[in-house]
N, C-alpha and C positions, 0 to 999 in steps of 0.2 A: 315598696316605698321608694320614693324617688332620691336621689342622691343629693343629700344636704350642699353639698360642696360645691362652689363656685370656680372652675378648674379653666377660668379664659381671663384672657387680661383686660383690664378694665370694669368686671364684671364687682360687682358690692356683695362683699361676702355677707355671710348670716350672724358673725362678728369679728368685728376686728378685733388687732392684733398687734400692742403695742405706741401704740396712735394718738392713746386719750391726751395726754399733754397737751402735744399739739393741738388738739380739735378744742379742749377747755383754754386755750391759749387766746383760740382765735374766736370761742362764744365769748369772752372777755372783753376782745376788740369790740364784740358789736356794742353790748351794753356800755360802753363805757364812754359812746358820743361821739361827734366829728372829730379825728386828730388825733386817736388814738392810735397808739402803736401798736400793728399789726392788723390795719383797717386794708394798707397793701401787705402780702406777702408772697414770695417764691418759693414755690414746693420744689428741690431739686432730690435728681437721685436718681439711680439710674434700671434700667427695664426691668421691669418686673416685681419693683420695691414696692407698689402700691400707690404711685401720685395719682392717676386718675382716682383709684377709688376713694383716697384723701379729699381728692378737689370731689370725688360729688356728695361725700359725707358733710364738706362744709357747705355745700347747694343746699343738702336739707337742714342743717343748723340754722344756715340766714332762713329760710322757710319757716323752721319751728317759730320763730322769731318774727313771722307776720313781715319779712323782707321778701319783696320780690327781686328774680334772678335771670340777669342777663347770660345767657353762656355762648362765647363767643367763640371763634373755629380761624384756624392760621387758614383753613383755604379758600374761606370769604374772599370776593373779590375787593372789599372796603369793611372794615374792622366797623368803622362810626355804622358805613348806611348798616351793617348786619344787627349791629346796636340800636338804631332808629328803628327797625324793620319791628323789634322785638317788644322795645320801647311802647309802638304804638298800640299795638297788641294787649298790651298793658295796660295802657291810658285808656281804650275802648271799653275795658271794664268798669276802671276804675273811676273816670272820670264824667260828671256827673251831667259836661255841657260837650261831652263828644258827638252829641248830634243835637241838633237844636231845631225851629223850625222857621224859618224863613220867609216873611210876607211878600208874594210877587206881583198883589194885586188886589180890587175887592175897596168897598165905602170906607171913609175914612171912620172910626168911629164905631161900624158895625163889625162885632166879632164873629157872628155868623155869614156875613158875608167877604171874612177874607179870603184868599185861597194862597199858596205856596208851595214851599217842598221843603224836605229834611235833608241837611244838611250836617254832612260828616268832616267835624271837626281836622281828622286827621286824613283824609284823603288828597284829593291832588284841588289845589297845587301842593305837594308837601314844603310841612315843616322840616327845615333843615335840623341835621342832628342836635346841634347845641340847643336849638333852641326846645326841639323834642323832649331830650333828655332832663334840661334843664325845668320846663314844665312836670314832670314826670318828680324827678325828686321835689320838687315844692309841694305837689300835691300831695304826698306821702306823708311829707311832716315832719316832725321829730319823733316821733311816735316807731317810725319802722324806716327804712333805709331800701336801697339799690345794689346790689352786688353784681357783678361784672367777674364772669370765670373766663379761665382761657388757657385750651391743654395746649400740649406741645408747643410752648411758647417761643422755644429754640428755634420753631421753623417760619417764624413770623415775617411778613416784608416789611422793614426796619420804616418806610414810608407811611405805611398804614397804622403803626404801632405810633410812631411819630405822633399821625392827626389825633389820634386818642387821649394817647397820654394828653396835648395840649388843652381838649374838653374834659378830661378828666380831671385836671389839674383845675380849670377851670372851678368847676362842682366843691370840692374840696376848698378853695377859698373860700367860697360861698358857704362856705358851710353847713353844706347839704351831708344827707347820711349815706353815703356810698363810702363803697369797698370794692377790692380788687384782689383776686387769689389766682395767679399765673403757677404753670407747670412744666417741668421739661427735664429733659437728660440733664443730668451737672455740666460736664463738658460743652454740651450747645450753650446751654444760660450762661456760662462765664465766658464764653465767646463772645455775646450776644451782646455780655455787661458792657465791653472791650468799644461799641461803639456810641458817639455823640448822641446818638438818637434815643438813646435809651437811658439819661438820667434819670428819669421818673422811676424805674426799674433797680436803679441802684439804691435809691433810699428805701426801699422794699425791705420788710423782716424776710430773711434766709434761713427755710425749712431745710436740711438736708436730712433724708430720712434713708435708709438702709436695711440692713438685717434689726430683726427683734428679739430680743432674749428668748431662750429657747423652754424657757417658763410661760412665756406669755402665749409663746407658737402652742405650747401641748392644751393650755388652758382653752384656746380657741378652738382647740381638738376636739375637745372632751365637751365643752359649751355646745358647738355645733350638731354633736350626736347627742346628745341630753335631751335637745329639742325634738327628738323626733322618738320612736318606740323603740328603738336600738337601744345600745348601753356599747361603752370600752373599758375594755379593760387598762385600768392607770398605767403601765410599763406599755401597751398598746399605744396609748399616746403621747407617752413622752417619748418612745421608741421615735414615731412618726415626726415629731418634731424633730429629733436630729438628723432625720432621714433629710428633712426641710432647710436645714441649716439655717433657720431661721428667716429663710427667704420668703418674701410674701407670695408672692407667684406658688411657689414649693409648698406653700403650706393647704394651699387650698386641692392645687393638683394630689400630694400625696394622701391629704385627708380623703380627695375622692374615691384614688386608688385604694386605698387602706378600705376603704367602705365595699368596695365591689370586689374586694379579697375575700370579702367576711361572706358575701353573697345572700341567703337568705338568712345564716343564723343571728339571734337575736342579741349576742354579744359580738362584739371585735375585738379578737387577739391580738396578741402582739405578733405571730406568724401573718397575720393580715399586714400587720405593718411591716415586717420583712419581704412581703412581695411586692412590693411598692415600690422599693429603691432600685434597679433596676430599670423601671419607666422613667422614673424622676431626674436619673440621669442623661438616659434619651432623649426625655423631653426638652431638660435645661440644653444640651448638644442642638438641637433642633429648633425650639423657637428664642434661645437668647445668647449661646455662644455663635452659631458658628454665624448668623446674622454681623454681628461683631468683631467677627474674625476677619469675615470676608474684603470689607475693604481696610484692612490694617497694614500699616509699611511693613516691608519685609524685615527691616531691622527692628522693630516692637516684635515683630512676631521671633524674631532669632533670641531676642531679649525671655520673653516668655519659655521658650523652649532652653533656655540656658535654667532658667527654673526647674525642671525636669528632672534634674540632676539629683534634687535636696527631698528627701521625706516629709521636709515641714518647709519652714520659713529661709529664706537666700540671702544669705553672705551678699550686698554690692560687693564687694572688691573681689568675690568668688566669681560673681557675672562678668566684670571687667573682665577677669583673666580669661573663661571661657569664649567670649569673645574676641578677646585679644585686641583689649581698647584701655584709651587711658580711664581711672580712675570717675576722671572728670566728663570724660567722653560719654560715658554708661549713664554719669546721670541723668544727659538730656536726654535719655528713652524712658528714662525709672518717670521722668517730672510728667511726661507725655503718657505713659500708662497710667499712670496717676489719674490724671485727666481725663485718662478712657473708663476711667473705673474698672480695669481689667486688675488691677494690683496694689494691694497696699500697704502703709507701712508696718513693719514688725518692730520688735524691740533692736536698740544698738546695735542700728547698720544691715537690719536685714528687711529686706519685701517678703510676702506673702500674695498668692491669687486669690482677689478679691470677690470672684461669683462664685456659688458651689459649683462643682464637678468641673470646672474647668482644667484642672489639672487631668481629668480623665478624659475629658473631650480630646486634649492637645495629645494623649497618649493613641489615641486610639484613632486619630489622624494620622500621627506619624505609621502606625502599624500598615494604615492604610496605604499609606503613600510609601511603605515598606513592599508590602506586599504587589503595588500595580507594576514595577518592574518587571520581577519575574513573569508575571503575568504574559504584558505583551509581548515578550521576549519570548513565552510558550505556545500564546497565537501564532507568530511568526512560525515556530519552528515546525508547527502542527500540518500549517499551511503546505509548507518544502514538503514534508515529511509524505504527503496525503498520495499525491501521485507514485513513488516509487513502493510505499504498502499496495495501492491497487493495483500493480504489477506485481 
């Protein structure tokens, strides 16, 4: 049987996991007409929590819902024409005088003797976006609406989002049935907010979405092998979901693992899910810390590794001291981890590491970076050493 589990990012599991709120939140927005709250929203949150497959579960909600869906890309060279492009696309189906036929010649009078050519509505010269777009929602009606997606929104060129948001805005007076569901790292989008060009984006409803109770990660477990001729054993996957830590990426990876543990038999144990953790933590080191890690200031990262220190959750004033900074000083890295999503708060006065296994990534770095000393220091000596042994 082939492996239930969706174990790449971006990829729509066989079910989610913690989500419904939001997704019943935003089929609310549709139904409920122009001007509803949550018609824009910002999914934030950071790699590997699930926004893409957020933003394409609400792609098939506007769907279910007889909306058709724009989805839009930060590396269009123009946001609008990618939107026009999709638009017309669109209108060729739908609309009922995209091509017409055009009299070039022939009796006045006589029908059999006209002659012409057919004529494509939406070909060149083109309709400019506004006016595209704008035919586009009219035709639709009240009846069904326009949805406009757009991942990575953090990487957008502030110009191009600009021209949209203005026809966007646009549409929305008119009160036309469109919507908008942008997506992106927290830290990018609150940067993003930070600029003129993106008021439109500020009165947006703010999804921040993260880890999922680790009831809902097993439940997703145990659903996804249900569907198929397997079976798990209950401690099997509630096992696997704290292997998961709740992480959306993690749940689908260790689900995988946990299944190709089991290999041909027809139940999965819970030793299935014991050999899972292990990759889970490789994998989280591999495609989401150390990506994160890489361009981090070196005082975030001394901040982090002053972490190290604690089994659980870190004293601020404990990091100060290991640092050997004031008080006040420590917090501008704590406010900026924050931001990174690398750490979060604990109870009175303490941080925590906010991804799984990042606390075993950062150890097993160091071991590294323990270990590469001796190393070339034992190159070197081997090297001297080589000629006076072949003598």
């Amino acid at each position: 049987m082939p492996n239930p589990f969706r174990a790449s990012f971006g990829a729509v599991p066989p079910f989610l996991a913690g989500r419904d709120l939001v997704l019943d939140d935003f089929e609310a927005a549709l139904d409920h007409g122009p001007g509803a709250e949550g018609r824009a929203t910002l999914v934030m949150g950071a790699r590997g929590t699930g926004k893409t497959v957020l933003l394409t579960e609400m792609e098939a909600i506007a769907r279910d819902h007889d909306w058709q869906v724009v989805s839009l890309h930060t590396s269009a060279g123009s946001l609008l024409e990618e939107a026009r492009t999709q638009a017309v696309e669109i209108l060729r189906d739908l609309d009922p005088e995209a091509t017409r036929f055009r009299a070039t010649g022939g009796s006045v009078g006589s029908i059999a003797s006209l002659h012409g050519e057919v004529v494509d509505q939406y070909g060149a010269p083109a309709l400019s976006p506004a006016s595209t777009l704008s035919r586009l929602t009219t035709l639709l009606g009240a009846d069904t609406g326009l949805l406009f997606t757009l991942d990575e929104v953090q990487s957008v060129d502030l110009e191009h989002l600009a021209a949209f948001a203005q026809i966007y805005q646009d549409l929305v007076r008119a009160e036309q049935n469109v919507a908008f569901v942008g997506a992106g790292v927290g830290a990018g989008v609150r940067t993003l907010l930070d600029s003129p060009k993106t008021t439109f984006l500020r009165r947006a409803r703010r999804v921040e979405i993260g880890m999922v109770d680790l009831g809902s990660a097993a439940a997703a477990i145990q659903a996804t092998v249900a569907a198929t001729e397997k079976s798990i054993d209950a401690a099997a996957a509630v096992r696997a979901a704290e292997i998961s830590c709740g992480y959306p990426y993690l749940i689908q990876y260790v689900g995988a693992q946990t299944w190709a543990h089991a290999g041909d038999a027809d139940e999965i144990l819970l030793e299935d899910a014991e050999g899972a953790r292990e990759g889970a933590i490789a994998q989280m080191a591999t495609n989401v810390i150390e990506p994160a890690l890489r361009s981090l200031a070196a005082r975030k990262r001394e901040y982090l590794e002053a972490m190290l220190l604690d089994d659980g959750p870190s004293a601020v004033a404990d990091i100060a001291t290991r640092l050997g900074v004031a008080a006040g000083y420590q917090s501008v890295y704590r406010e900026r981890l924050l931001d990174d999503e690398l750490i979060r708060p604990g109870e009175r006065g303490t941080v925590e590491f906010a991804l799984p296994y990042l606390r075993e990534a950062l150890l097993a770095g160091r071991g590294r970076d323990a270990e590469a000393a001796p190393l070339a220091s034992g190159v070197r000596a081997r090297r001297t050493r080589g000629p006076r042994d072949r003598r």
